[in-house]
Every structure is written in structure tokens, then in C-alpha cells.
RODO-2510 file (C-alpha; in nm, 4 decimals, decimal comma):
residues 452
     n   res          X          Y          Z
     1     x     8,5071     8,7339    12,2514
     2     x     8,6556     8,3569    12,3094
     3     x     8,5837     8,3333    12,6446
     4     x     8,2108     8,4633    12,5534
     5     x     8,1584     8,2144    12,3194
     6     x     8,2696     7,9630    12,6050
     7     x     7,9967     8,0731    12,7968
     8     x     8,2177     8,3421    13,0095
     9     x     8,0321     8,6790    13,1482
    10     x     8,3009     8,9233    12,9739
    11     x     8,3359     9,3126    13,1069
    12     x     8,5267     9,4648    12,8005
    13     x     8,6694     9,8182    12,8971
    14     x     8,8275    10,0707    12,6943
    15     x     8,9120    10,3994    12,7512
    16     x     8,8719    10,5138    12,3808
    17     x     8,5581    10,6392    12,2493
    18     x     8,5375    10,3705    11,9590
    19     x     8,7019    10,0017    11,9818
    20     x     9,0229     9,8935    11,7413
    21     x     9,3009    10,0343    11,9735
    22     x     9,6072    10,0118    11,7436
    23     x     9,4782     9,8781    11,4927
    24     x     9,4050    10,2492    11,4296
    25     x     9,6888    10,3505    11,2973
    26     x     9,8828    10,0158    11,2370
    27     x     9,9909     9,8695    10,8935
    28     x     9,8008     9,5366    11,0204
    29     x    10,1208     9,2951    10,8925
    30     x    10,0554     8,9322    10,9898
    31     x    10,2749     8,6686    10,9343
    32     x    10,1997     8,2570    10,9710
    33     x    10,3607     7,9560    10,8537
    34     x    10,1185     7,6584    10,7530
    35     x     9,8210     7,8463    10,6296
    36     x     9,5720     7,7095    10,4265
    37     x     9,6607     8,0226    10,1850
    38     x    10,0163     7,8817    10,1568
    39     x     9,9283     7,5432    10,1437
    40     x     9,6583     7,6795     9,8156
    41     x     9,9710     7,8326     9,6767
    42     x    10,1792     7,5502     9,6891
    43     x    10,4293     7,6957     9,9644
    44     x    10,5220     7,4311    10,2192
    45     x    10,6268     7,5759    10,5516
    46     x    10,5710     7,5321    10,8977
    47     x    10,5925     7,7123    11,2445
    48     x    10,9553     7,5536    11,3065
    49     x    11,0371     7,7248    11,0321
    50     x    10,9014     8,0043    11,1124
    51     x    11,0450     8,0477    11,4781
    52     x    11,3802     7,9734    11,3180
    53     x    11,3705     8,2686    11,1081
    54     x    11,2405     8,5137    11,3956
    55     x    11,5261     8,4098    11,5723
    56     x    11,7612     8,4472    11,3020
    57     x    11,6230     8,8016    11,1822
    58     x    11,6447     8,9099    11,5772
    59     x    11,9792     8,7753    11,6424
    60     x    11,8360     8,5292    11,8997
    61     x    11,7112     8,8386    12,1031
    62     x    11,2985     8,7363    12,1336
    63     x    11,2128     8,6063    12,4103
    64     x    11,1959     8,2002    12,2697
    65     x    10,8930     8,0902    12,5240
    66     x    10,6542     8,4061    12,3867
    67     x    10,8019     8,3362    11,9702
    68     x    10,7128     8,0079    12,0186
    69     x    10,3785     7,9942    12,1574
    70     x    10,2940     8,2561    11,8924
    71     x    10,4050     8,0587    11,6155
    72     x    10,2773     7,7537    11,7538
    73     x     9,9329     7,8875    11,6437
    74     x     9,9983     8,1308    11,4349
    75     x     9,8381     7,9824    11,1335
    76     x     9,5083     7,8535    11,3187
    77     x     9,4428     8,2173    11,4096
    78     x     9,4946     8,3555    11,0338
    79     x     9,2534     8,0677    10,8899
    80     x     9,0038     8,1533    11,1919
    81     x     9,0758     8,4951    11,0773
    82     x     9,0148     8,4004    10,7041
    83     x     8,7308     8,2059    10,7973
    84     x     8,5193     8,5193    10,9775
    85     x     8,5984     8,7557    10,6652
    86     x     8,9459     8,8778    10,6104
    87     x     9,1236     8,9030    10,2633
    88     x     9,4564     8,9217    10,2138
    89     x     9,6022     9,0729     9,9513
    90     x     9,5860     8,8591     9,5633
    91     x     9,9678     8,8380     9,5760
    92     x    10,0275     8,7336     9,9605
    93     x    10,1593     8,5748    10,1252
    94     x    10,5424     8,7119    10,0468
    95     x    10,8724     8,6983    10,2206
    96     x    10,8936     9,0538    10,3673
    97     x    10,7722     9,3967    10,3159
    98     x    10,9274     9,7115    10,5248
    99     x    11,0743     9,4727    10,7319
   100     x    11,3681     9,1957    10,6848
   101     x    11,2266     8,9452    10,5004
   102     x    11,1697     8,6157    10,5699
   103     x    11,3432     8,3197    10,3710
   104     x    10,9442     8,1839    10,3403
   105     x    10,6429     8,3389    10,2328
   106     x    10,4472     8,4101    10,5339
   107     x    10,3943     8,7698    10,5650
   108     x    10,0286     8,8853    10,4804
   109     x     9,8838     9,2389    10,4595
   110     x     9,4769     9,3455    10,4142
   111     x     9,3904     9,5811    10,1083
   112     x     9,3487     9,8726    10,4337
   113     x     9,6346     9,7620    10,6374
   114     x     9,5322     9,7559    11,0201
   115     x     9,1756     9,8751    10,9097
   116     x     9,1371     9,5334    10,7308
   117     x     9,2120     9,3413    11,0395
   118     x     8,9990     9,5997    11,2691
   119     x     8,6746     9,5636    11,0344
   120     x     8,7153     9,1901    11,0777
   121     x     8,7103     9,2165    11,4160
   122     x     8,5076     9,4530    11,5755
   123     x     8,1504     9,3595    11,4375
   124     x     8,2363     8,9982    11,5797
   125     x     8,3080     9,1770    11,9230
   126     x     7,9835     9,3589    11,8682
   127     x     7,7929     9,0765    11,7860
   128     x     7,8892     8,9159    12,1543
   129     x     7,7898     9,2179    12,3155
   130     x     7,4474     9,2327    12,1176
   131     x     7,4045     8,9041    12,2619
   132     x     7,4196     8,9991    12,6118
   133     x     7,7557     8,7882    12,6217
   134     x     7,9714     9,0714    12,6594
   135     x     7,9042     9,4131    12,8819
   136     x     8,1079     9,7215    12,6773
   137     x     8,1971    10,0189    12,8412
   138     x     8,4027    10,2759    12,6322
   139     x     8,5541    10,5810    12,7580
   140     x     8,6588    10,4232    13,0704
   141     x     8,9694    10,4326    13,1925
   142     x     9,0977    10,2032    13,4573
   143     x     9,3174    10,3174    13,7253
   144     x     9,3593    10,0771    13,9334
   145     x     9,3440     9,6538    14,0071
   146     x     9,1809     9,5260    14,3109
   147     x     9,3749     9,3232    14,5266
   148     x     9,2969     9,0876    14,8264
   149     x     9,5448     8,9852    15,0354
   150     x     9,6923     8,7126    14,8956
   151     x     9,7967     8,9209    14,6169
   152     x     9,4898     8,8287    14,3576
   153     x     9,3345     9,0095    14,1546
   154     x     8,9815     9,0439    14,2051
   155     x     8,8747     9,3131    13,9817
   156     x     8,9291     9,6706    13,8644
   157     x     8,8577    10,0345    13,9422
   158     x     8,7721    10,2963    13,6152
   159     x     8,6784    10,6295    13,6136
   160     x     8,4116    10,6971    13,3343
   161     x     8,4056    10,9788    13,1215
   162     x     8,2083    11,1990    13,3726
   163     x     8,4917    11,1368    13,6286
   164     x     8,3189    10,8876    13,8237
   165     x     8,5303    10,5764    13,9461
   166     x     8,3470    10,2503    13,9316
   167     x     8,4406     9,8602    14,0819
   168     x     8,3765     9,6204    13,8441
   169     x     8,4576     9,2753    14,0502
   170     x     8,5909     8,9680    13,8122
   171     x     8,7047     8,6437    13,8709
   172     x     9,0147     8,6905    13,6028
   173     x     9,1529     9,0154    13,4461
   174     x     9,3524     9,0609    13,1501
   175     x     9,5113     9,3382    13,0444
   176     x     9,5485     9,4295    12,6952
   177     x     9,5667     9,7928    12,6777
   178     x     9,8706     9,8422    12,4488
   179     x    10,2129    10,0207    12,4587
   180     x    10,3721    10,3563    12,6078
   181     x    10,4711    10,4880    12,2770
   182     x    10,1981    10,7598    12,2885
   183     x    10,3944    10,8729    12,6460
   184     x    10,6344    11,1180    12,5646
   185     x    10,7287    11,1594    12,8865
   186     x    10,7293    10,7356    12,9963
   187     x    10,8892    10,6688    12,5900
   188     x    11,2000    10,8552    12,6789
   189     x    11,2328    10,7322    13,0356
   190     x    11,1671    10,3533    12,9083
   191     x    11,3760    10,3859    12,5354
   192     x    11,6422    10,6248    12,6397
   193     x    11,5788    10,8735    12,3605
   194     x    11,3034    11,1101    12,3110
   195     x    10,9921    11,0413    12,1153
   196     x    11,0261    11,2184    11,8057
   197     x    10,6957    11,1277    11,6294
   198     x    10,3458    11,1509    11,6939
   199     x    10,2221    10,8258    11,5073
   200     x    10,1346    10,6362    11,7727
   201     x     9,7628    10,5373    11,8802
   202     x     9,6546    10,7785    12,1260
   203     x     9,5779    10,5530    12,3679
   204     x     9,8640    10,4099    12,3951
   205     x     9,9837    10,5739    12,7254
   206     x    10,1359    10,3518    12,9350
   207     x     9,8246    10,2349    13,1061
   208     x     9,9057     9,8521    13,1613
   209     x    10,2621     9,9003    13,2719
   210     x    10,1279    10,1028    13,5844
   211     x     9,8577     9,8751    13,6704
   212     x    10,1096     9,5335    13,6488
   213     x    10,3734     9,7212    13,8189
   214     x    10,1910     9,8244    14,0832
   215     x    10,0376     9,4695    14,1385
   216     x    10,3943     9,2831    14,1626
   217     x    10,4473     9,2610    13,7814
   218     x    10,8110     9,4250    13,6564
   219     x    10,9152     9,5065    13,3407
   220     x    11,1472     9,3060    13,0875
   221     x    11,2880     9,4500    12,6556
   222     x    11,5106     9,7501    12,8027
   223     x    11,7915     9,6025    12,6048
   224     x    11,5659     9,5603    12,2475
   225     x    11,4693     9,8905    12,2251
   226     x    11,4741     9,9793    11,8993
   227     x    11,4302    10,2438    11,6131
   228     x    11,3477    10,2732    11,2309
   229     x    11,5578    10,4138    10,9826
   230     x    11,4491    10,7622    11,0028
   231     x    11,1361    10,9591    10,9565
   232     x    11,1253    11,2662    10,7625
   233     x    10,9774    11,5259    11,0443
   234     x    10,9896    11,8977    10,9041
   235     x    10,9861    12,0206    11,2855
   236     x    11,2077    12,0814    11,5929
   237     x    10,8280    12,0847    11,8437
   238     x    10,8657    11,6574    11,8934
   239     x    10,6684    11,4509    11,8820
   240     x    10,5700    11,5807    11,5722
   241     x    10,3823    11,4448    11,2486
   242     x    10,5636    11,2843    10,9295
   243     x    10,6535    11,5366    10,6647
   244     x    10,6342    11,2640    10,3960
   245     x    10,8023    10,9225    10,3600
   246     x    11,1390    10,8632    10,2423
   247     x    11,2009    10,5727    10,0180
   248     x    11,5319    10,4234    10,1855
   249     x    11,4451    10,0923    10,0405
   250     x    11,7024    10,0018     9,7611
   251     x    11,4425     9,7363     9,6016
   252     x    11,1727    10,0183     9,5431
   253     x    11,4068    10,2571     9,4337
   254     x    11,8539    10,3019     9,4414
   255     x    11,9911    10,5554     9,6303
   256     x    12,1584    10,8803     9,4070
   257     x    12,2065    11,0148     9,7689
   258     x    12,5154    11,0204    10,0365
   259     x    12,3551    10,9358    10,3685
   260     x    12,5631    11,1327    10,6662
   261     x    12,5556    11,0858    11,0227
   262     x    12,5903    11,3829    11,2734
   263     x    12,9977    11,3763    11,2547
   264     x    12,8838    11,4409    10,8478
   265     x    13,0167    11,0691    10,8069
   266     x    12,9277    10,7703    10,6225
   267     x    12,7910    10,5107    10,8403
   268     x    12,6324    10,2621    10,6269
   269     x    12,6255    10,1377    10,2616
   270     x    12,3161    10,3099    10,1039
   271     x    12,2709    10,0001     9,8948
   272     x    12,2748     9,7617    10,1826
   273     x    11,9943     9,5068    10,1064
   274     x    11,9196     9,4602    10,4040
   275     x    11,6243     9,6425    10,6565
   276     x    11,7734     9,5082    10,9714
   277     x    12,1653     9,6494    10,9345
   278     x    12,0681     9,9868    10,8163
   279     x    11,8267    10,0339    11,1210
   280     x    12,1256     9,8876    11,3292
   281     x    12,3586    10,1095    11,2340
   282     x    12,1872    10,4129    11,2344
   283     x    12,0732    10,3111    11,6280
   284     x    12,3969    10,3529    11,7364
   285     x    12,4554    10,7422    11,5821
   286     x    12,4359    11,0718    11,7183
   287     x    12,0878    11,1368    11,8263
   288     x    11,9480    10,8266    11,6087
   289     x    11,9374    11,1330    11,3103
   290     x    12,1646    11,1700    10,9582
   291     x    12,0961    11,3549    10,6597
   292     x    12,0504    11,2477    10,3258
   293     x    12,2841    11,4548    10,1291
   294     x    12,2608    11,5133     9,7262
   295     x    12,2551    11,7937     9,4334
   296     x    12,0810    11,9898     9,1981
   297     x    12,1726    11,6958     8,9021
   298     x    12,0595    11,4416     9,1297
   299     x    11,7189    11,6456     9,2023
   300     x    11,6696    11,6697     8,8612
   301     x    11,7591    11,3325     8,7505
   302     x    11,6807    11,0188     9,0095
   303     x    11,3692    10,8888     9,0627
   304     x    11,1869    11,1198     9,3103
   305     x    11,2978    10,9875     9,6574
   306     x    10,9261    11,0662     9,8889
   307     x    10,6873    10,8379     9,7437
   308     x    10,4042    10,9661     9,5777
   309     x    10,5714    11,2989     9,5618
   310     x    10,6947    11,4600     9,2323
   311     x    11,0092    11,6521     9,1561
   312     x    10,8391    11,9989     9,1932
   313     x    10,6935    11,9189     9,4546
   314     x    11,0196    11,8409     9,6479
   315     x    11,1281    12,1362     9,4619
   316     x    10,8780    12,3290     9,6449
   317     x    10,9503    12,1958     9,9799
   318     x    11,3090    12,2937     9,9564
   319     x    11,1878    12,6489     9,8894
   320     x    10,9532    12,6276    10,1699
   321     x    11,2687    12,5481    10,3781
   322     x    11,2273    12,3574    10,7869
   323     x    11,4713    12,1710    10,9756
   324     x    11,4334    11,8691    10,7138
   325     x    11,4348    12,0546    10,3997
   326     x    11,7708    12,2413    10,3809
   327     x    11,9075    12,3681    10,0511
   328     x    12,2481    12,6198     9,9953
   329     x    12,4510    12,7114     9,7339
   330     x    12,7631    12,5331     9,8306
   331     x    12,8534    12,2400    10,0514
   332     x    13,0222    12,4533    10,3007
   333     x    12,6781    12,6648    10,3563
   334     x    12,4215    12,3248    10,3669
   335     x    12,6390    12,1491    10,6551
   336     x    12,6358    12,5100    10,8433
   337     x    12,2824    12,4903    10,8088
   338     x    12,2426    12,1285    10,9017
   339     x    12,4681    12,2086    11,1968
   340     x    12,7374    11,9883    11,0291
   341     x    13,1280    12,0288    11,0442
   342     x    13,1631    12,1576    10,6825
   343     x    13,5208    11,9988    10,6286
   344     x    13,4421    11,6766    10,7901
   345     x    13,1549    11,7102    10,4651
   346     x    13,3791    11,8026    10,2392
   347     x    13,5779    11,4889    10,3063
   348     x    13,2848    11,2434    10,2966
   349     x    13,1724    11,3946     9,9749
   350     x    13,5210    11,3964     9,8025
   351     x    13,5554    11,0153     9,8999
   352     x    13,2105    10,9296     9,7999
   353     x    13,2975    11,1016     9,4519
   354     x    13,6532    10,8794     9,4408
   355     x    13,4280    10,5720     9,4655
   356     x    13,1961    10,6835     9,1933
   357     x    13,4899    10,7577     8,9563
   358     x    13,7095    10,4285     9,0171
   359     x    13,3786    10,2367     9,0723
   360     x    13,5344    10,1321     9,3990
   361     x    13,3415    10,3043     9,6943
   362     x    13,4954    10,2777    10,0532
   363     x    13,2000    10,1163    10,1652
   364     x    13,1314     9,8650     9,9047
   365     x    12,8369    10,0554     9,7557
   366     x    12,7144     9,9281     9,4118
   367     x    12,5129    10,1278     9,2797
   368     x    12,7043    10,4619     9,2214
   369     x    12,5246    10,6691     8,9972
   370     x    12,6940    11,0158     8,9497
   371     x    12,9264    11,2506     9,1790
   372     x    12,7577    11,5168     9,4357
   373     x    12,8889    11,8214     9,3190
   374     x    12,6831    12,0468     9,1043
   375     x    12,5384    12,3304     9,3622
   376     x    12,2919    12,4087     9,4487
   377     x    12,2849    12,1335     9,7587
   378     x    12,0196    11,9623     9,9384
   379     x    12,0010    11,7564    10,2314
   380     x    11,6829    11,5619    10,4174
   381     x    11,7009    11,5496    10,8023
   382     x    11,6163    11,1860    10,9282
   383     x    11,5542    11,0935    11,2255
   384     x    11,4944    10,7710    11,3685
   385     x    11,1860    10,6936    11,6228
   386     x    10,9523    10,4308    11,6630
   387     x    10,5797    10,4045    11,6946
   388     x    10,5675    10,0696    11,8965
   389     x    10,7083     9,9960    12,2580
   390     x    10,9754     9,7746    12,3354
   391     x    10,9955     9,7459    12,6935
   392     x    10,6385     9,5452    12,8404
   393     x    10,5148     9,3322    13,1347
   394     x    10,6372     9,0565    13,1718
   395     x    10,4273     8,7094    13,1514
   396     x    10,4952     8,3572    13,1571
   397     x    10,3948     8,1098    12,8965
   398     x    10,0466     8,0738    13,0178
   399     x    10,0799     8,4438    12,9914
   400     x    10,0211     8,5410    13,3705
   401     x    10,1855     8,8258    13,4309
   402     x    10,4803     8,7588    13,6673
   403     x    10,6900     8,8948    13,9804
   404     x    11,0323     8,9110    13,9480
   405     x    11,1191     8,6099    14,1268
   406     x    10,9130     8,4029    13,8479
   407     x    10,5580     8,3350    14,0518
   408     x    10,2873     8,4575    13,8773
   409     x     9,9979     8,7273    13,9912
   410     x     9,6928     8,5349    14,0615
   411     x     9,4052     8,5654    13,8380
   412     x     9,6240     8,8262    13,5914
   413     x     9,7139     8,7804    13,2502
   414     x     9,8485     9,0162    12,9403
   415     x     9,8532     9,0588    12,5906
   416     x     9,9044     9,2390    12,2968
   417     x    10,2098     9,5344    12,2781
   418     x    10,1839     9,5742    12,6530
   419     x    10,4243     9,2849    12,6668
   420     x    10,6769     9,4753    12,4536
   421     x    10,8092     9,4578    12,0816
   422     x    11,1272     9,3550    12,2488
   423     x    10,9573     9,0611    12,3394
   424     x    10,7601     8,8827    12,0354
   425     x    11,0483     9,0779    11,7883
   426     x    11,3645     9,1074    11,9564
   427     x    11,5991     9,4188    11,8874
   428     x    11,4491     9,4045    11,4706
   429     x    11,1224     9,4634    11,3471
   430     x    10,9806     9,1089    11,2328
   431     x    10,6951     9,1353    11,0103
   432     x    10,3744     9,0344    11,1323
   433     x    10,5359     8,9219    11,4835
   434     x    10,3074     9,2130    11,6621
   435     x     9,9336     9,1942    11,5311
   436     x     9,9801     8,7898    11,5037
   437     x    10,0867     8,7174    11,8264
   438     x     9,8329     9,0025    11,9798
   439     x     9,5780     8,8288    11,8130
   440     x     9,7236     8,4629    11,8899
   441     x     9,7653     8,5428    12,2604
   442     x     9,3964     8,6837    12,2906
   443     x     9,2788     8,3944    12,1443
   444     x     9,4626     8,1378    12,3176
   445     x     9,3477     8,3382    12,6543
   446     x     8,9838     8,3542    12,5509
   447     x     8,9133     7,9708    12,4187
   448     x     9,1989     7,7722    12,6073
   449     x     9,3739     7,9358    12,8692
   450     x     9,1655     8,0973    13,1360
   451     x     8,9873     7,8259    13,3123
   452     x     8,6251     7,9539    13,2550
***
């Protein structure tokens, strides 16, 4: 669309029948420092700040070049973005949401999440095209990059919806055709554990990372992969839809619960403030999965832990039964049942009740609201996944995609989640540090970079 507006003739393909890519199904979190929002709202900040606290929330695991050019113009991008229509919501910017949060505000959301950020967007794309600035094709999926050679790229093969490959010749080609995470098979060979949920955008197949690595690129995030802290799937056929979302977040809503890893051990304080250490700790469990352990006065008197779901209808799920809704009439029976050594249970659960009666709980848990011990039991299965890819081409800070050895593939760039979570994020989910920097690099690429 930048590169249009330059003056550019722009070839847009996509192999989906409708443009937005992840946007889709994405939550749409932004985050900027040195907005004119913040600056209306009296919060000074600034993208120094901003980087630091990326790094610090990653452990110094982004990659600094790609956090800092991302930053850099972070907040021209959201008042661009501000300027063509979007509306964040009346109490953003805040500090964090989901994610660890940040020590500034800077962390905006639309009313619709990803929606808000793809209804911005695509009429503006549509506009170009209207103009005869930009050629569309959907439902074309390119298979291959044309190389002379030297090595350049000088354009790209796609095969149309009928099956009909077609060379489209172009003077620069960037890629921007998202993550693996939709590629069962490519997810578990990249992340090292299976893909457990079916949340990603369809699309999202793996169809950049062939076409850089087979022009010279490699890849670079195998050490960042990364998970959440659980989803609630009620099946064993992965990946597999959410059942319903667990509130694990002690600021919405305390844990009652006992949270057990596959040993039936404790292996973080439920309480823990923070986002970052419980997904930590649960990354290095068993199978990425515990089980949230409780009982029938716990059912009937905390807060209802799936959000926007009542007691009876948890209630009813239990009676329904699944692989995430187990229920049983003693301990002993639920950790059978959860595949669970029942005395190693019986253990965790006796110590978990010592440190509700002396009010001092082995792992420093505060809020320690009543023993586990009236049958019948319960116990959600969690498992943890992720819908994003951390492993991605890698580029350089002009954002050419690269050989190993550093030298960049003529006339190809990336953007967007092809270059890997692991990348703009680190090993930790930053808020807004995927969407922003997608955004950022596309329009750096479009109105500065690319020598039109």
C-alpha cells in the first residue's frame, strides 16, 4: 500500500479467499511508546523506554537489531494508524493485558481485537487497488521464487485456484505470508512438541519458510520457542478447538485450586503475579500439560474459574465428562483417571492443606482460601500450546532476508510472523510486539526501504 502510494506497480498475492491473514483470528494487541494518545493522557514515555522493557520482560532474548527498529517507529505507525480510522479502547493505553506488563502504559487493544486493526486496513488496501495502483490476486498460492543466476530474485511462480501456475516477474519481492503454526506436521518439527490447538489462521502453513529457505535464507528463534499457560482442550484428536478459557490470571480472579504437573506435583505458586514465570515454568513440565486440581466446596464456593461460564454450567461439563473434565469420588480415583500417581497426589494435597492451616504454604502462596478435601474431586486438564510461531527467516535490519554467512538475498525482503515470535518477543509473549512490528516493518518497507 506504501510503496503504491510512492508511485510503485504493486502485485499483492494471497492465497486466502478474503485479505486480513492473521488478523483473523488475532487479539490485535499493539503496543507504542510516544503516542500522541499517551502524550493526550499525560503519560511521558519513549521508545528507549520501551526497548528497555522488551528486553527486560524477554530476558534479553529478542533479537536487539529487529526490537529496535520496531520501536524506533512504533508510535508513528499507531498515530498513522489513528489517523486512517482506528480507535482504541476509552481506557488505553495500559501497562499489560494477558501478557507481562509493561512498567509504562503502552499497550493498546481495538473494541474487536484483530478485527479492529483488519477493518482499518483492508479498505485502505482496497482503495489502492481500485485505483489501478495495486493488482490483487486472492486464492493464489505461490510456490516458488524466481531466481537468476546471481542469486536474485526476480519474481514468483503461483498456482491459482484452478491449479494453474502463473510467473508474475518483479523487480523486488517481499514476503509476508505469516507463521507455521497452522502446520501440524512443520509446528512439531520446528517447536519440538506437538501442536495441540487449532487456533491458528489457516493460512498460516509454513509458506514463507520454504520459499526463503530454498532461495539461501535459513532459519533463526529455535531456542525461544515458547508456550502459554495451558488451554483447556476437552479432546485427545490434536490440534483440537478450545473447550473454554481458564482464568489463570490472579488479578481477574485468585486461585481456590492446586495446580499439578504430570508427577501430580506443585510446580509453581498459583498466586504468582506474574504471566511470564508461570508460562516458564510450566514449559519445562511433562508434556507442557498439569491439571488444575480442587473439590466439591471449592465448586460450590469460588468464583467460577472459565470466564463467562456459570457454576452449573461447569457442573454440567463435569457430568458430560472428556479428557479435561474429570470428576471421582475420592482423590485416589481422579489421579487414576487423570493418569496421575495417586500417592504422589495424596502428598501434594496433604502439603497444600498444611499451608492452608499454618498459613505458611511451601511455595509461598498467599492467597490460601480453604483445604481440598471434601469429595467429590475435580480436576481441569491444561495443556500448554501456542498459536504463533517462534522460529522465522531470518533478515537483516533493512530486513533482506539473509544467508547464513550474513549477505543478504538480492531483491528479497520479509515481514510480519514469518520472521518468528522468537524474534520481535524473545522466549515471553510481549504485548503488542507482533501486530506492531508487522505493521511497522510493512510500513517501513513500503514508504522508506525498498528503493522504488
Amino acid at each position: 500500500m506504501f510503496a503504491a502510494q510512492r508511485g510503485a506497480d504493486v502485485l499483492l498475492l494471497d492465497h486466502a479467499s478474503e485479505l486480513g491473514g492473521t488478523l483473523w483470528v488475532a487479539s490485535g494487541q499493539m503496543s507504542a511508546a510516544g503516542t500522541r494518545l499517551q502524550q493526550q493522557k499525560g503519560i511521558a514515555d519513549s521508545p528507549d523506554e520501551h526497548y528497555a522493557d522488551v528486553m527486560r520482560i524477554s530476558r534479553g532474548t529478542a533479537d536487539p537489531t529487529l526490537v529496535r527498529l520496531a520501536v524506533d517507529h512504533a508510535a508513528d505507525t499507531f498515530d498513522w494508524l489513528e489517523d486512517v480510522g482506528f480507535r482504541a479502547l476509552p481506557d488505553h493505553p495500559v501497562a499489560g493485558n494477558a501478557h507481562e506488563a509493561y512498567l509504562k502504559d503502552r499497550y493498546y487493544w481495538g473494541e474487536k481485537g484483530g478485527h479492529s486493526v483488519r477493518e482499518t486496513l483492508v479498505p485502505l488496501v482496497m482503495e489502492q487497488v481500485a485505483a489501478g495502483r495495486i493488482t490483487l490476486h486472492l486464492q493464489h498460492e505461490v510456490t516458488e521464487l524466481v531466481q537468476d543466476d546471481d542469486g536474485a530474485i526476480t519474481g514468483v511462480v503461483a498456482r491459482d485456484a484452478q491449479g494453474t501456475l502463473h510467473t508474475f516477474p518483479g523487480r523486488f519481492t517481499t514476503l509476508t505470508c505469516g507463521g507455521y503454526a497452522a502446520n501440524p506436521a512443520l509446528f512439531e518439527q520446528l517447536n519440538g512438541y506437538p501442536q495441540y490447538t487449532a487456533q491458528p489462521y489457516p493460512f498460516a502453513r509454513g509458506a514463507g519458510i520454504a520459499l526463503g529457505l530454498a532461495a539461501g535464507g535459513y532459519l533463526r528463534g529455535h531456542e525461544n520457542v515458547y508456550n502459554n499457560f495451558g488451554s483447556l482442550l476437552n479432546s485427545d484428536q490434536f490440534p483440537c478447538q478450545l473447550a473454554g478459557r481458564v482464568i489463570t490470571y490472579p488479578e481477574m480472579r485468585q486461585p481456590w485450586e492446586v495446580y499439578v504437573n504430570a508427577e501430580a506435583k506443585r510446580f509453581i505458586r498459583e498466586d504468582i503475579p506474574s504471566v511470564d514465570a508461570r508460562e516458564m515454568a510450566l514449559s519445562v513440565q511433562t508434556g507442557r500439560r498439569f491439571w488444575i486440581v480442587f473439590d466439591q466446596h471449592i465448586l460450590d464456593n469460588a468464583p467460577p474459574i472459565l470466564l463467562n461460564w456459570s457454576r452449573e454450567q461447569l457442573q454440567q461439563a463435569f457430568a458430560e465428562g472428556g479428557p479435561a473434565f474429570l470428576s471421582a469420588p475420592t482423590l485416589d480415583a481422579l489421579a487414576d483417571a487423570a493418569g496421575l500417581d495417586p500417592d504422589a497426589l495424596q502428598t501434594t494435597i496433604d502439603g497444600y492443606n498444611y499451608g492452608v492451616d499454618t498459613g505458611s504454604d511451601f511455595f509461598g502462596r498467599q492467597h490460601l482460601p480453604a483445604r481440598v478435601e471434601q469429595g467429590p474431586f475435580y480436576a481441569l486438564r491444561m495443556q500448554g500450546s501456542a498459536t504463533s510461531s517462534a522460529v522465522g527467516l531470518a533478515v537483516n535490519a533493512q530486513l533482506q532476508v539473509i544467508r547464513a554467512d550474513g549477505t543478504p538475498i538480492p531483491n528479497l525482503y520479509a515481514a510480519g510472523e514469518l520472521l518468528g515470535a522468537g524474534q520481535t518477543m524473545g522466549k515471553a509473549a510481549c504485548g503488542g510486539m507482533m501486530v506492531t512490528p508487522a505493521l511497522t516493518f510493512g510500513r517501513l518497507l513500503g514508504s522508506r526501504i525498498l528503493p522504488l
